[in-house]
Phi, psi and omega in degrees: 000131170250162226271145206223134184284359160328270169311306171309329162312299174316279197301320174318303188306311189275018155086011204279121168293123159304113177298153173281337105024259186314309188298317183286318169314329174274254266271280186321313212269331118013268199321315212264346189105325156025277189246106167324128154336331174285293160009272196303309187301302177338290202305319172309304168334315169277332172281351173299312185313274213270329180103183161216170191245142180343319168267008141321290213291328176292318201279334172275359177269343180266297181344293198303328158309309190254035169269341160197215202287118161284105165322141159231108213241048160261071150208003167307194186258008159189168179309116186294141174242118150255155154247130162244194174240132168268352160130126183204180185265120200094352184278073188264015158290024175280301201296338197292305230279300191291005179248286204312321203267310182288007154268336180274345185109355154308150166259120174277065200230106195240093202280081205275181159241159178254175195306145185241126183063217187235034141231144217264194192216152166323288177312323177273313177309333180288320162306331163308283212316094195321102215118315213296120181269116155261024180238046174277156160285212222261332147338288178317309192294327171294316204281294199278009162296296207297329162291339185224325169122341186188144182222171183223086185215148197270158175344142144249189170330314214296313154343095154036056171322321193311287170333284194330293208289327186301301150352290213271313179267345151336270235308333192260340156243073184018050173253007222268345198263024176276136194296326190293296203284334184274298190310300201284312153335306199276311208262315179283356165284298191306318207275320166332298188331303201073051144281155160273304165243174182196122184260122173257157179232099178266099190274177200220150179108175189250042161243357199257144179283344178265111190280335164239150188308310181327288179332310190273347164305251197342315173269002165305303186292318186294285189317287210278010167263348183258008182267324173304289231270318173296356176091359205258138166289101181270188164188107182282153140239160219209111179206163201277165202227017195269006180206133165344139164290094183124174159260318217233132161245127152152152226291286193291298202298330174246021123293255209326292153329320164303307177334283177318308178306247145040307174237013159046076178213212186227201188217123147076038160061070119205139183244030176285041199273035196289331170286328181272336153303290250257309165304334166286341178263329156326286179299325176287010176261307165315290179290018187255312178327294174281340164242063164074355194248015181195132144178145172200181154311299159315302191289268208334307185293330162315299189345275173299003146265354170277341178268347197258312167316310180256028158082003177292317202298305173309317186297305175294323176309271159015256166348297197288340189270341189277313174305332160247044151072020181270167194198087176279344185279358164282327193332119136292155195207143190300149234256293194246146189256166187193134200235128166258143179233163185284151183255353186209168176262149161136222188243161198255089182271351180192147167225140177274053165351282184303324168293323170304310186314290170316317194262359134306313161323283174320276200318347185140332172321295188228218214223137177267353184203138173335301181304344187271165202269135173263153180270084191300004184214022155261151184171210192210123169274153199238072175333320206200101167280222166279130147099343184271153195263178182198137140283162151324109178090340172290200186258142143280309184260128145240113183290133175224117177253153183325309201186185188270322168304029174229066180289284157330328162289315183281352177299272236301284173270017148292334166288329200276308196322319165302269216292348178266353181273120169245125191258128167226165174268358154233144207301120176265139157333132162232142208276156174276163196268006177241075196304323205180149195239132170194163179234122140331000000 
C-alpha cells in the first residue's frame, strides 16, 4: 500500500513512532522534491511538538547518512577530528579551533553550516573573506585534507543531501530546538564527514537553543550515544551561553576578531577576547586528545596554546585561506557606526542573548527567510560584558552597518539591544564558561 504524505503527518501528530519505511519515504520523497515544503514543515512541526523515541531518532539519523556519499579519511596521517557546535551568539570558534588542532597534527575535515536562527554560522562568516570558496567539492575536499591537513566547507549535493534541505527549512520555521531533528542533523553530517572522533560544544543559556544546562546534558548525552553506537569516539562540553562569545557579532567582524586571536594582536583597537581564545583552546585540545596526539586533555590543550604562541595555528589559518581562494588582507569592514551607551551607572547583570542575536539579525547578519542576502559586514561590538562596571552614557553597544541608510535598523535594533541589557547596581557572580565536561 502506499504510503501517503498525509498520513504520515497525521501519525507523527498524534504522537505515533514511524517505521523506518516511513522515515525513508519522508526523507527520500523531501530530498527529490516530490514532497512540497509545506508537507515537509507540517511533518516537522509535529515532531517539534510530539517528538521521537529514541529509535526514530537512530533511525532517521541512518536515513539521513545515506542520503548521500560517506567520506573515508582512515588512511590520513592522524585520526580525523571534528567539532561541532549547537550554535551561539559570537560563537566563532571554528575558524580559531581547526588551524589549531590542524597545526598539532590533527586531520581536520570540517563540514560546516550556516546561520540558524538567531545564531549566526561558519560558512557565512567564512564568506567575508574576499574569495573564500565553502563549495569545493568533495574530491577538491579530499585533496586538500590529505595535503594541508584540514578544509572548511558547506554541504554539498553529495553530503547528507537530506540534512542540507531539512537544515535550510528548521531555520525558517521555528523547528529548529526539537531535540530529535537536531541530535539527527549534528550526528548524519559528521559521521558523513568519515571522522573518527568529534568533539561537541553544547551550549547552554539564554543565547543557546538549550536553555539549561540540564536540557544541553541531555542532548550531549543523546549525540554521544549515536555518536558510540557509529564506533566513533566523542567528547562534549557543556558551556555557557548566558552572554555573546567574544567582542564582536556579525560575519567579517569576527573574522576579524578570530585573526587576532590567531596572532595574538588586536581588531578594531582591542584584545580583549580571553573567553573565545580560551574555549577555543579548550575545545582544540580536546580534539588534539582524541586524535591520538596528547595524552589527556591538559596536554592537549598546552599543544594547542603552543601552535597558538609559536604562530604555526595562524600560518595554517593562512593556508586554509589561500588554498579556498580567501584574500584576508581584503576582510572588508563596516562604513557606519552607531554607539548605544548605558541609561544608568553600575554592572552589566543579565544579558538577553537570543535578543542581542536577533538585533544582529535586524541590521543585516543574518537572515529572517532562507532566501535573504546577508550584509557581511554588518554586526556589534560588545562594550560591557557580564560583571563589567558602566557609567552613564559610556557605549554598551557598537552597532555597524554598510552606510546610514540603514537607519531604520539601527533604531530597530538599538531597542532590543537596551531591553536586553539589565545595568544593576551589584556586581553579579558569574557562572564559569565551561559548566562540564564528558566522554564516551
Amino acid at each position: 500500500m502506499a504510503l501517503l504524505p498525509a498520513e504520515l503527518i497525521k501519525k507523527k501528530r498524534a504522537g505515533l513512532e514511524h517505521t523506518r519505511e516511513e522515515l525513508q519515504f519522508l526523507v527520500g520523497e523531501f530530498v527529490s522534491g516530490a514532497l512540497p515544503e509545506y508537507q515537509m514543515s507540517a511533518w516537522l512541526m509535529a515532531v517539534y511538538f510530539k517528538g521521537m523515541t529514541s529509535r526514530e531518532t537512530a533511525m532517521l539519523t541512518e536515513v539521513m547518512l545515506h542520503s548521500g556519499r560517506v567520506l573515508d579519511f582512515s588512511r590520513a596521517r592522524s585520526l580525523a577530528v571534528d567539532k561541532h557546535s549547537t550554535g551561539g551568539v559570537g560563537d566563532k570558534t571554528s575558524m580559531i579551533l581547526a588551524p589549531i588542532a590542524a597545526a598539532a597534527g590533527v586531520t581536520v575535515p570540517m563540514i560546516a553550516g550556516r546561520g540558524l536562527g538567531h545564531t549566526g554560522g561558519t560558512l557565512d562568516k567564512l564568506e567575508a573573506i574576499p574569495g573564500f570558496s565553502v563549495s569545493l567539492t568533495l574530491d577538491q575536499f579530499e585533496k586538500q585534507v590529505s595535503s594541508l591537513g584540514v578544509s572548511i566547507i558547506g554541504q554539498t549535493a553529495e553530503i547528507c543531501p537530506a540534512d542540507k534541505k531539512i537544515y535550510a527549512l528548521r531555520d525558517v520555521t521555528a523547528t529548529v530546538e526539537s531535540l530529535p531533528l537536531i541530535c539527527a542533523s549534528i550526528m548524519s553530517k559528521k559521521i558523513a564527514e568519515g571522522i573518527g572522533a568529534l568533539v561537541l560544544d553544547v551550549k547552554f543559556g539564554s543565547g543557546a537553543f538549550m536553555k539549561t544546562v540540564e536540557q544541553a546534558d541531555e542532548l550531549a548525552t543523546k549525540l554521544m550515544e549515536i555518536g558510540a553506537a557509529h564506533g566513533k569516539k566523542v567528547a562534549s562540553l557543556l558551556t555557557n551561553m548566558e552572554q555573546p562569545l567574544g567582542r564582536f557579532i556579525g560575519n567579517s567582524l569576527e573574522i576579524g576578531e578570530c585573526v587576532a586571536i590567531l596572532r595574538g594582536d588586536e581588531f578594531m583597537g582591542r584584545s580583549d577576547f580571553e573567553d573565545c581564545r580560551d574555549l577555543s583552546l579548550q575545545l582544540a585540545g580536546h580534539m588534539i586528545w582524541l586524535g591520538g596526539l596528547a595524552r589527556s586533555a591538559d596536554e592537549g590543550y598546552a599543544k594547542a596554546v603552543a601552535t597558538l604562541e609559536d604562530g604555526s595555528a595562524f600560518r595554517k589559518f593562512e593556508d586554509i585561506c589561500r588554498a579556498q581562494g580567501g584574500d584576508l588582507s581584503a576582510l572588508p569592514l563596516p562604513k557606519h557606526a552607531h554607539d548605544v551607551v548605558a541609561p544608568a551607572d553600575g554592572f552589566v547583570s543579565a544579558i538577553d542573548t537570543e535578543q542581542i542575536g536577533y538585533a544582529a539579525l535586524a541590521l543585516g547578519a543574518g537572515r529572517l527567510k532562507s532566501s535573504d542576502t546577508l550584509d557581511l559586514t554588518s554586526g556589534i561590538e560588545i562594550h560591557r560584558k557580564l560583571g563589567e562596571e558602566v557609567r552613564k552614557g559610556e557605549k554598551l553597544y557598537t552597532l555597524f552597518v554598510r552606510d546610514a541608510s540603514f537607519a531604520p535598523k539601527i533604531a530597530d535594533a538599538s531597542a532590543r539591544v537596551l531591553s536586553a541589557t539589565t545595568i544593576s547596581l551589584q556586581k553579579p557572580k558569574l557562572a564559569a564558561l565551561i559548566a562540564k565536561s564528558k566522554i564516551n
